[in-house]
Structure formats: C-alpha cells, structure tokens
C-alpha positions as CSV (number, residue, x, y, z in Angstrom):
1,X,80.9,141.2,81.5
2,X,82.1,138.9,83.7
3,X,85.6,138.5,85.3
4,X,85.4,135.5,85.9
5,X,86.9,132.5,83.8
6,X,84.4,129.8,82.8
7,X,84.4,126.7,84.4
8,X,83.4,123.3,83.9
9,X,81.5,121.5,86.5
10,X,83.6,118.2,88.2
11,X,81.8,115.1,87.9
12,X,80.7,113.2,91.1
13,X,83.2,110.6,91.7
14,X,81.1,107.5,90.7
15,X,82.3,103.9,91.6
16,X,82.5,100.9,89.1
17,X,81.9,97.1,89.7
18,X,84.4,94.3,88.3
19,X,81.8,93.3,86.1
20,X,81.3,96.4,84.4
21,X,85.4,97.2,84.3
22,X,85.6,93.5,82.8
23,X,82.9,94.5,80.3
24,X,84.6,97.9,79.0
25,X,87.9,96.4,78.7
26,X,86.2,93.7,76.8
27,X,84.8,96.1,74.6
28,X,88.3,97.2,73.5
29,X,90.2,94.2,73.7
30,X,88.3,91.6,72.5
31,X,85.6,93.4,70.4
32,X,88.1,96.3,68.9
33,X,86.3,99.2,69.7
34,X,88.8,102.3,70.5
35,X,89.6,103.2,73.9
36,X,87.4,106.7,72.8
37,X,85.0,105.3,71.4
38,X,84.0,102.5,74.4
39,X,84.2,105.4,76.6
40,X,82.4,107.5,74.9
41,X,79.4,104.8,74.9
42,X,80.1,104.0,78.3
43,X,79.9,107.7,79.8
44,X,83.4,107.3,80.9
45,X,86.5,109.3,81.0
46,X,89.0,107.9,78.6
47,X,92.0,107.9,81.0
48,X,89.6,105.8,83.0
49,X,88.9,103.3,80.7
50,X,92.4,103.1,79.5
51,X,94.2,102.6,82.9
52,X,91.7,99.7,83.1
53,X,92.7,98.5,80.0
54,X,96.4,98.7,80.4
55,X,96.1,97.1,84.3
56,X,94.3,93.8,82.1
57,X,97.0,93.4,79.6
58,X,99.3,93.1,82.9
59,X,97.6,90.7,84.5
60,X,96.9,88.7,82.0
61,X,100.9,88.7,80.9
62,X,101.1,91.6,78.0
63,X,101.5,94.5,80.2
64,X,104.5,97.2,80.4
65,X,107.8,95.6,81.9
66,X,108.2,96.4,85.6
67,X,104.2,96.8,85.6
68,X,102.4,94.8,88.9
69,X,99.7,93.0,88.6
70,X,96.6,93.6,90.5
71,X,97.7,90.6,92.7
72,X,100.9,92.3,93.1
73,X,99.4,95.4,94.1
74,X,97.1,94.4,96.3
75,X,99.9,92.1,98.2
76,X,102.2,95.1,97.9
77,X,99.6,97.3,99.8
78,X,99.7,94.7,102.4
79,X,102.9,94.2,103.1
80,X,103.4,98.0,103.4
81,X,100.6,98.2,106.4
82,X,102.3,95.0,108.0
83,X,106.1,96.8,107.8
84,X,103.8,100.2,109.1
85,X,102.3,98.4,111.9
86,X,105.8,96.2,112.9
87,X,107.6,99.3,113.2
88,X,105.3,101.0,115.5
89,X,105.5,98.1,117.7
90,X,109.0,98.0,117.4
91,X,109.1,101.7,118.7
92,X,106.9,100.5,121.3
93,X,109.1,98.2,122.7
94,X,112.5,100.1,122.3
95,X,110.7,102.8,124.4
96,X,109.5,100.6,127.0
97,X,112.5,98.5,127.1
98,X,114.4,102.2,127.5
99,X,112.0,102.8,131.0
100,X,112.3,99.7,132.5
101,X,116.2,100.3,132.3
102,X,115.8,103.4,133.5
103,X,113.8,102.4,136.3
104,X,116.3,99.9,137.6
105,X,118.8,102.7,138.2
C-alpha cells in the first residue's frame, strides 16, 4: 500500500489566440451554450473560459461595476512601468545631486 496521496497530473500551461478566446466566448454569449458545456467541448478549464467571458461583457459595457476594461488594463499596466521607471530616475538624480553638493564642500 502506498503512503502516498494520489495526485493529479498539472496540465502544461497552453497559450490561446484572440481568435479562439473571441470564438469561446461567442459560444456562450451569443450561441447560449453554458460556460461548462463550451469548455468542456473546447478542452478548457471552466474558470478559464469564464474569466474570458466576464472580461467581454466589460468591454463591451455589461461588465461588474468598478471592472477595467482590457483597454484599461493594458494602459494601467503602462502607466505603472512609466511611475516605476520615473521614480528610479528620480532616485538617480537626488543621489547625484546629493554628491555634487557634497563635492563642492
């Protein structure tokens, strides 16, 4: 016997095109299929489908209050690099501008 629990093997961590998102979600929104049953067919996880599902009804105007739209997001995610890289700079220069002060003593 055994001691050790049985486990499930993790999937690979496979990568989807637009096209094929925009065709699941399609499948659910437009043709009514269930979230389950689409992924089912599909070979996809449910929570998969559905967070691809929910992130459409946002951008097209029927998401969750408060919820960004992919345009959002992806304007969010570069507005956090730019404050990232402006600090560092800004740290650059407060340290530099302490040694030249410091060399003029």
């Amino acid at each position: 016997m055994s001691t050790m629990a049985h486990t499930t093997k993790k999937r690979p961590r496979r990568s989807f095109t637009e096209d094929f998102k925009a065709g699941a979600v399609r499948l659910v929104l437009e043709q009514g299929k269930t979230v389950a049953a689409a992924a089912r067919d599909l070979d996809l996880t449910e929570s998969s489908l559905r967070k691809w599902v929910e992130q459409a009804r946002t951008d097209a105007g029927r998401g969750k209050p408060g919820a960004l739209t992919t345009a959002e997001r992806e304007e969010l995610s570069r507005l956090r690099k730019e404050n990232r890289i402006l600090q560092e700079e800004r740290e650059i220069l407060r340290k530099a501008a302490a040694f030249f002060a410091k060399e003029r003593r």
